[in-house]
C-alpha positions, 0 to 999 in steps of 0.5 A: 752350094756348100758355104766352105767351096763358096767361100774358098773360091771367093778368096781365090778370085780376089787373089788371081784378079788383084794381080791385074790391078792399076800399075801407076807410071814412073813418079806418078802420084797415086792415092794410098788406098782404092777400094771397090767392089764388082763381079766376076766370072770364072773357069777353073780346072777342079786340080791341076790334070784334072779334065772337069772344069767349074764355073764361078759367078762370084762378087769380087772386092777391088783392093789397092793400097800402095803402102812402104811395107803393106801393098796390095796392087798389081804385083798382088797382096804382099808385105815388102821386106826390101825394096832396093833399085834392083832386088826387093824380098816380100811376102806373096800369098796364093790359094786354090779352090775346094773340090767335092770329089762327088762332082770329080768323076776321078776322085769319086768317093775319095776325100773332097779337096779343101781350099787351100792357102799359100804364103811365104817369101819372094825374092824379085829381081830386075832384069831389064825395064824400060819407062813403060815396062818391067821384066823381073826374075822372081823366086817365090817358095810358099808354105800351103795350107788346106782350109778344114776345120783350121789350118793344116800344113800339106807341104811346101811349092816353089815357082821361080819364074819371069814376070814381064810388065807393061803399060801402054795406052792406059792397059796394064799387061802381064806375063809370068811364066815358070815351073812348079816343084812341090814337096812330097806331101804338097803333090801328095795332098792332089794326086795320092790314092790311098789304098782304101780308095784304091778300085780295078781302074784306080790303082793306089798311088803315092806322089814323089816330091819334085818337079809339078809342070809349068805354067803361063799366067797373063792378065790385062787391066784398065780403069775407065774412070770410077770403073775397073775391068781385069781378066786373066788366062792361065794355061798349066802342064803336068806333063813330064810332072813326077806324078803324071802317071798318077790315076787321078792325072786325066788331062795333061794340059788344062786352062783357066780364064776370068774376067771381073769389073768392079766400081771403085767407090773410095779413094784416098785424099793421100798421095803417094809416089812410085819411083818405078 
């Protein structure tokens, strides 16, 4: 396997799984930092509409640090700008795994698809909470970048969405869910089909800028002592998206699933506490 697809999903699972990290209870006392390292297991859907799927079998870090600007725990790796009662700004990030189009059969002998990298600004709301949970209006918008040689800018997505929290029993759950939109260059980098690549049942095709479908994301988490188990469901729908007649879109709806435990080996001495 090539070190550049390995690599990329390594950085996807550490992201899609740090979202189902420890969410301490209301003026709880946890420790600064956590850290960890275990297995993982995940299916992935090679793009969004595309009907082949891949599986990853992948070491996945156990991060957590529970910083006044750097974090990263449950809500994901993120530097908080403002954290008010209600509204607080920071930055999230996201990625994607690389695809090799010689193991797509609709993108075969087009360019391979690098893994990708977003980051950018994200503006949370609390609607409504509760001692034990938390509903949350937020607004990411995140500049992607593709993982070649360097860095290159393929466009911009926005993902407004609700987040619903809960803890109960000693299980953290979640739910988000929300559209996608994507620049023209962000929707292009997936479903354009230059015209050199162009045969008699894949027509050129160039994707409009717009909205990219839906998406439903849950995970659920728990610590058992020194151990951490997370897994995560993630269902997508390009249905109705402004490129769903693109030739390389073969399945509108398609599913994504993971599941890791990792042995949290340090842990800080510091305590911190969380209002919320």
């Amino acid at each position: 396997m090539p070190k550049t697809r390995s690599s990329g999903c390594r950085g996807l699972v550490a992201f899609a799984l740090c979202a189902t990290a420890a969410l301490p209870a209301a003026g709880t006392d946890e420790p600064l930092w956590e850290a960890g390292v275990g297995v993982g297991v995940l299916r992935l859907p090679h793009y969004r509409g595309s009907d082949q799927s891949h599986t990853w079998v992948l070491p996945v870090p156990y991060v957590v640090y529970r910083g006044e600007f750097l974090r990263a725990d449950r809500e994901g790796a993120r530097a908080v700008l403002l954290d008010a009662e209600r509204l607080d700004i920071d930055i999230s990030l996201a990625a994607t795994a690389p695809t090799r189009s010689s193991d797509n059969r609709a993108r075969a002998g087009m360019p391979d698809l690098s893994a990708t990298v977003e980051i950018g600004p994200n503006v949370n709301y609390t609607v409504a909470r509760g001692p034990q949970w938390k509903l949350q209006a937020r607004a990411p918008v995140r500049a992607a970048f593709a993982l070649e040689s360097g860095a290159d800018m393929i466009g911009w997505l926005a993902t407004p969405n609700l987040n619903l929290d809960v803890r109960t029993q000693g299980w953290n759950m979640g739910v988000l869910t929300g559209p996608i939109f994507g620049t023209r260059s962000m929707n292009g980098y997936f479903f354009d089909v230059a015209p050199e690549f162009a045969t008699a049942s894949r027509p050129a095709y160039r994707a409009p800028g717009g909205y990219a479908g839906w998406r439903l994301v849950s995970g659920l988490s728990r610590r058992f002592g020194d151990f951490w188990m997370g897994a995560f469901f993630t269902g997508d729908t390009v249905r109705g998206a402004r490129f769903d007649d693109s030739p390389l879109v073969r399945k509108h709806g398609t599913l994504a699933f993971g599941i890791a435990v990792s042995w949290v080996f340090a842990t800080s001495t510091q305590k911190v506490s969380r209002a919320d």
